[in-house]
C-alpha positions in Angstrom: 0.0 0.0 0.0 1.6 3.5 -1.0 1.7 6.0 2.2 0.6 9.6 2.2 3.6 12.0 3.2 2.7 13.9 6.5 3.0 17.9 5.8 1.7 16.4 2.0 -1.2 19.1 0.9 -4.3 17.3 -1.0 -6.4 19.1 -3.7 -9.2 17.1 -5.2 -11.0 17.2 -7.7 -13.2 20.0 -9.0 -16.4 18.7 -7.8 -16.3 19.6 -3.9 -13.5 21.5 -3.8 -11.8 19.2 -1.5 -8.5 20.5 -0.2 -6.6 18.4 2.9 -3.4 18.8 4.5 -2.0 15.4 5.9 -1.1 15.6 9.8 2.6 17.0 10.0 4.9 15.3 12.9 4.1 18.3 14.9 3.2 16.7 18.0 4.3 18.0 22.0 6.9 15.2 21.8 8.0 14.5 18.5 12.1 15.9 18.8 14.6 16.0 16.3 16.1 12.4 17.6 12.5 10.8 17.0 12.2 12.4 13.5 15.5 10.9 12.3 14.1 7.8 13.8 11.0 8.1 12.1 13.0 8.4 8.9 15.4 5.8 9.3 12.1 3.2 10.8 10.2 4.1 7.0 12.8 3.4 5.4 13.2 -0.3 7.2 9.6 -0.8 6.7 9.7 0.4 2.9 12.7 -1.8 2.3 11.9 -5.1 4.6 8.1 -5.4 5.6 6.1 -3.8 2.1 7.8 -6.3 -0.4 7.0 -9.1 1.7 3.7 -8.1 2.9 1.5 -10.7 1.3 3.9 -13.2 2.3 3.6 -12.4 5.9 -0.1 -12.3 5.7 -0.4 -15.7 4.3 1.4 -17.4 6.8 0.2 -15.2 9.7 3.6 -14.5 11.0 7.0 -12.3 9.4 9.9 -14.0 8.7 12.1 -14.9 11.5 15.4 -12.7 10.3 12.9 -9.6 10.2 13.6 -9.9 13.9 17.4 -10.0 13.6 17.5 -7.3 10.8 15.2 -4.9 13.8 18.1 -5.8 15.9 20.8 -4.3 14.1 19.3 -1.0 13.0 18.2 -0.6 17.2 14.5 -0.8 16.4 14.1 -3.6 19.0 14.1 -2.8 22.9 14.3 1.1 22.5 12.9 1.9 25.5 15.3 -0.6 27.7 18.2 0.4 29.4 22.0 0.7 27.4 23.8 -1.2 30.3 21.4 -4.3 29.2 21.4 -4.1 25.3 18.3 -1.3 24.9 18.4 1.7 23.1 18.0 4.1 26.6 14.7 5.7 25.1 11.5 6.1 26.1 7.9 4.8 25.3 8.1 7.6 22.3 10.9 5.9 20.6 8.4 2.7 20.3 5.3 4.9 19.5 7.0 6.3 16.5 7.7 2.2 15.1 4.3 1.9 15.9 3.1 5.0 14.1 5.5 3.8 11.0 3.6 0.6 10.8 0.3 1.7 10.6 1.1 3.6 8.0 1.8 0.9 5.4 -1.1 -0.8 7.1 1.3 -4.2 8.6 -0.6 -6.2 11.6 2.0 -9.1 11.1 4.7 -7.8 13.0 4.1 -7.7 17.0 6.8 -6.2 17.6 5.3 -3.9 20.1 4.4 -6.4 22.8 8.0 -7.7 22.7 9.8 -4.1 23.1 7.2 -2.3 25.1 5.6 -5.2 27.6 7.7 -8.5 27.6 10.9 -6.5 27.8 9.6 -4.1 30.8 8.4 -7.5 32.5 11.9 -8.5 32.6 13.4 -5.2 33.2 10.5 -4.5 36.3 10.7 -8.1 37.9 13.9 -10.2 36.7 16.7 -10.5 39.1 19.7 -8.9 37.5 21.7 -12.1 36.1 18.0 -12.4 34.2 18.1 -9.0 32.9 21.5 -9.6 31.4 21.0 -12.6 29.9 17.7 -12.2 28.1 17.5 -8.2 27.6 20.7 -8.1 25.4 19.2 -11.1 23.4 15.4 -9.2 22.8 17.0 -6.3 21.5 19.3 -8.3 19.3 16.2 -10.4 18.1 18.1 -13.4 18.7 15.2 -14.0 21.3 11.8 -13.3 20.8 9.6 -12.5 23.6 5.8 -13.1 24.2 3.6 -13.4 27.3 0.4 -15.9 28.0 -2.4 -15.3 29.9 -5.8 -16.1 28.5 -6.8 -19.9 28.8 -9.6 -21.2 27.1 -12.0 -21.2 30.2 -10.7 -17.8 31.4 -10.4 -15.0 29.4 -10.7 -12.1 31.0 -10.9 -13.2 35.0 -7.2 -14.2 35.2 -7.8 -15.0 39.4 -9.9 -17.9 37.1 -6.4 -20.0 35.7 -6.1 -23.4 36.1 -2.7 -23.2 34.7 -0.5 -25.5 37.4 3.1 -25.3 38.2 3.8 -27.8 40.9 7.4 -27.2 42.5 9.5 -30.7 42.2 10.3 -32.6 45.2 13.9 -31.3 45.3 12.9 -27.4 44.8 15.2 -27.6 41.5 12.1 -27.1 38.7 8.3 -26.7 38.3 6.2 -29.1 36.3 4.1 -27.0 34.2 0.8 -28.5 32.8 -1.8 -26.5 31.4 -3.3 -24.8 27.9 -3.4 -20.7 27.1 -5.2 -19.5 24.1 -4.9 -16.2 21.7 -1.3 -15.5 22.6 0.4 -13.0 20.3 4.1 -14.0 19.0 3.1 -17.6 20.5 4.6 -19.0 16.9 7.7 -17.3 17.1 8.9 -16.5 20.4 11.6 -18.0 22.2 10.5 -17.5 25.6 7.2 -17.2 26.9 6.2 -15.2 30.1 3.3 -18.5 31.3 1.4 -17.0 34.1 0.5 -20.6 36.5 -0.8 -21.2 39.7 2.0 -22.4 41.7 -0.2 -22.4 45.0 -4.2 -22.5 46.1 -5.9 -19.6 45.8 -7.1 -18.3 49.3 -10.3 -18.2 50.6 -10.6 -14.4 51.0 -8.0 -13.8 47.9 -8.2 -15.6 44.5 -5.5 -13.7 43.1 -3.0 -15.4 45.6 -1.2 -18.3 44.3 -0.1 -17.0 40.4 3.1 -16.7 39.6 5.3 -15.9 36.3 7.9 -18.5 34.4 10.1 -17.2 31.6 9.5 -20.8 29.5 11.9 -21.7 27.0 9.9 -23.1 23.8 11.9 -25.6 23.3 11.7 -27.4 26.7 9.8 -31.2 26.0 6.5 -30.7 26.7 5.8 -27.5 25.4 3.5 -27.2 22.3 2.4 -24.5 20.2 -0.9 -25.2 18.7 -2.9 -23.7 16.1 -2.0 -20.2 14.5 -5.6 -18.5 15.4 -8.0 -17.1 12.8 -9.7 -13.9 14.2 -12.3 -11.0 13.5 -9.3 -9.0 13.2 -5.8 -8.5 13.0 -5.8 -11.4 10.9 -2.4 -11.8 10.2 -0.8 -11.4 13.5 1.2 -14.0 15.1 -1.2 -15.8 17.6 -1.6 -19.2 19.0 -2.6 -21.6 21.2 0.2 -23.1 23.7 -0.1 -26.5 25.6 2.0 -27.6 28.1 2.0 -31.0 29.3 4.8 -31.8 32.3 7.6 -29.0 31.2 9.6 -28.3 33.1 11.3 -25.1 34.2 14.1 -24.0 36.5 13.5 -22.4 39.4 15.8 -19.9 38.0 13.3 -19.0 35.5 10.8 -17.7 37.9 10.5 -14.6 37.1 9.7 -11.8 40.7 8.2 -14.0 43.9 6.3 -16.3 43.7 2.3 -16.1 44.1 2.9 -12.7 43.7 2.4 -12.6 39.7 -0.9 -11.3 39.6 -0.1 -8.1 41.3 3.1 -7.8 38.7 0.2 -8.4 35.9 -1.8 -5.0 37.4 1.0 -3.4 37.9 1.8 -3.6 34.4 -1.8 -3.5 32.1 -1.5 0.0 32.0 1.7 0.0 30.3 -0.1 -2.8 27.6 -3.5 -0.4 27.3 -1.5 2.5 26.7 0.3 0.5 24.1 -3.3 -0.7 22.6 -4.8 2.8 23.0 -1.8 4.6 20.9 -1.4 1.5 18.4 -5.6 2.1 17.6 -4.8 5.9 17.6 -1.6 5.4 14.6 -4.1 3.0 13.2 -7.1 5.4 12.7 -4.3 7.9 11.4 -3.5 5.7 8.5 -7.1 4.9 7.8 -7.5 9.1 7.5 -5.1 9.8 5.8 -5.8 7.1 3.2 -9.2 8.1 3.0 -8.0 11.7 2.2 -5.6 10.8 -0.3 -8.2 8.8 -2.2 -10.8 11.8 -1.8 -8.7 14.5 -2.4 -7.4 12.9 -5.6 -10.5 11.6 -7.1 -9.2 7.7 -6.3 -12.3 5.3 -7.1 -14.8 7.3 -7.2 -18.0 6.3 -7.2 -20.6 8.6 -9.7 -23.4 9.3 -6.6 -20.4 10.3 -4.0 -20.6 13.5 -2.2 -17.3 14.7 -1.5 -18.5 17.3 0.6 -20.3 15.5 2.8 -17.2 13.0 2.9 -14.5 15.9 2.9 -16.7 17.0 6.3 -16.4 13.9 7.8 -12.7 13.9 7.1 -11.6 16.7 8.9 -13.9 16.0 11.9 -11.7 12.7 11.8 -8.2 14.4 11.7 -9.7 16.9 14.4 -10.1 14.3 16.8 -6.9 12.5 16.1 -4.9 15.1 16.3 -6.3 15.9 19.8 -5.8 12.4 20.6 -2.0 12.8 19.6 -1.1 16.0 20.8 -2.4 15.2 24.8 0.9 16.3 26.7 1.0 13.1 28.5 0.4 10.6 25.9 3.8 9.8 25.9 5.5 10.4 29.8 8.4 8.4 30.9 7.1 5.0 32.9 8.7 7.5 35.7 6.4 10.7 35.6 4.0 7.6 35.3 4.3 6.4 38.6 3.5 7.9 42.0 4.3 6.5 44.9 5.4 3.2 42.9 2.1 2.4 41.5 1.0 3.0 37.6 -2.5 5.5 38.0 -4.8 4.7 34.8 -6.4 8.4 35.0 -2.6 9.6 34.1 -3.0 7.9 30.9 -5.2 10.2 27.6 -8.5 8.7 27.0 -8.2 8.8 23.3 -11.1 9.1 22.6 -10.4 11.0 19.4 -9.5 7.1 17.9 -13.1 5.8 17.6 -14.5 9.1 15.6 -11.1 8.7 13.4 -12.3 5.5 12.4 -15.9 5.7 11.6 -15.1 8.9 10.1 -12.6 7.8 7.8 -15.0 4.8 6.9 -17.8 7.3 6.6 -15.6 9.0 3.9 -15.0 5.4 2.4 -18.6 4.7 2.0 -19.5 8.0 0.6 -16.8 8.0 -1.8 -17.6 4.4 -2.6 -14.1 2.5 -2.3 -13.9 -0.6 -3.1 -12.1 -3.5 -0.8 -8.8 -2.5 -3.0 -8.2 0.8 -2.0 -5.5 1.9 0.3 -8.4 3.4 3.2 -10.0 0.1 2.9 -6.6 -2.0 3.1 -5.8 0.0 6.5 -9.6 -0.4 7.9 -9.2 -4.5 7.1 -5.9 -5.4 8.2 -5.6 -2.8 11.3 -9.2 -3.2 12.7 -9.2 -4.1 16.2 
């Protein structure tokens, strides 16, 4: 799918008098370091994700040396530390790959949850022989990181896992036995973040008992099942993962033990903040595709009404740029946190995402384009 360049002013065609200007990387945070790492991320995605886009949608999954090929140009861990192989950035350096992605409309690349949620799990909660054996290895690519939650009986009530890890006799390994279901990366990833019971819940405390184990995917035992077919987001990476008797070090535990569903609360803020900006590049894309193919008369359909669709338009790129220019949007995990504890309220509610969206489908309809069309591509593969 060709992109629209941002600052790139639109005039359509005679009949509505459509005139656009695509949203310019003007926002509170962008700096002059993030625009040259806008740049050099395009130019990666022009050169190693568009030519093989169909190739990663058929098989649901990039290619395993995209990962190694992130690696070396730093796109991978950017907001980890230097001293443990990360770029020293923040969560702005991985909103702008995110941003870059949307724009040529890829969903087969999570990417995301490796840099900005497995990697901070590890940074957060590993001991510090675990950060610097695995963090230098994520932002490599040489390991691929993923995390599982959901089971199949348990979706959303996590206290609800029946997920066992039973400690062996002689305290050396846990025997892991269990099933998750609609893990992202679960195909590729290397290690696995399996949240298990490893004791009774508690009467007056269901959440007690869960823990988290860094699982190597190669230990006997561990099986990744099918590669999921889904409403949307088709062509991510995600699986279901069985585990019958693996068995993991003790060293692999990753924090305390029974205390892994306080680490998962601690740490959903950082993943919905990661959601809520990935929707927001998304509806972006799906604007500015919609104004490149109204402005320029692109499959136009001979009852449109581009004035009615130009209107919907810029209520769309009002919103979004609202959405993206919210001072905080993009604060250090460390103006974050008070008093050690991530606040949800300090997060933008972005709610200019949803009106992006219909908006620039709105425009779509109006101006009928077909499946084929770059607006539509975006709305397909990106929809959440």
């Amino acid at each position: 799918m060709g992109a629209v360049e941002e600052g790139q002013r639109l005039t359509g065609p005679p009949r509505g008098g459509v005139t656009l200007t695509v949203m310019a990387d003007n926002s509170p945070w962008a700096t002059d370091e993030l625009r040259a790492l806008r740049e050099m991320t395009r130019a990666f995605c022009e050169k190693e994700i568009v030519p093989n886009g169909d190739k990663f949608r058929e098989q649901h999954h990039v290619d395993r040396d995209l990962w190694n090929k992130a690696g070396e140009v730093g796109l991978l861990c950017m907001s980890i530390p230097e001293e443990y192989g990360g770029g020293g950035g923040t969560f702005a350096h991985e909103a702008v790959l995110m941003e870059e992605l949307s724009r040529i409309a890829d969903s087969s690349w999570g990417v995301s949850l490796h840099n900005a949620i497995v990697a901070h799990y590890l940074l957060a909660y590993g001991s510090e022989e675990q950060k610097q054996h695995w963090l230098p290895k994520m932002a490599t690519g040489e390991m691929i990181g993923a995390i599982a939650m959901t089971e199949p009986g348990a979706g959303s009530d996590l206290a609800g896992m029946r997920t066992t890890a039973k400690l062996s006799e002689d305290g050396t390994h846990y025997v892991l036995n269990g099933a998750k279901t609609f893990i992202t990366g679960g195909v590729n990833a290397d290690r696995v973040i399996v949240c298990a019971r490893t004791s009774p819940p508690r009467e007056d405390d269901r959440r007690f008992g869960i823990s988290l184990l860094v699982v190597d995917t190669t230990s006997p035992g561990y099986e990744v099942g099918r590669k999921l077919d889904k409403l949307g987001l088709k062509t991510s990476d995600t699986a279901e993962l069985f585990f019958t008797d693996v068995r993991v070090p003790v060293e692999d535990l990753l924090g305390e033990e029974n205390r892994g569903f306080s680490y998962l609360g601690q740490n959903l803020p950082r993943e919905r903040l990661t959601i809520a900006f990935g929707s927001y590049a998304q509806a972006k894309a799906a604007v500015e595709a919609a104004a490149l193919a109204a402005a320029m008369g692109i499959e136009k359909h001979a009852n449109a009404h581009p004035a009615c669709a130009t209107s919907y338009l810029f209520d769309s790129k009002s919103a979004l740029l609202q959405a993206r220019s919210h001072p905080r949007a993009l604060a250090t995990p460390a103006e974050l946190k008070l008093g050690g504890t991530w606040h949800t309220r300090q997060f933008p509610s972005f709610q200019g995402v949803s009106p992006g969206i219909v908006g620039s489908y709105r425009a779509c309809c109006l101006f009928g384009i077909t499946g084929r069309s770059p607006a539509a591509t975006v709305l397909r593969r990106c929809r959440p």
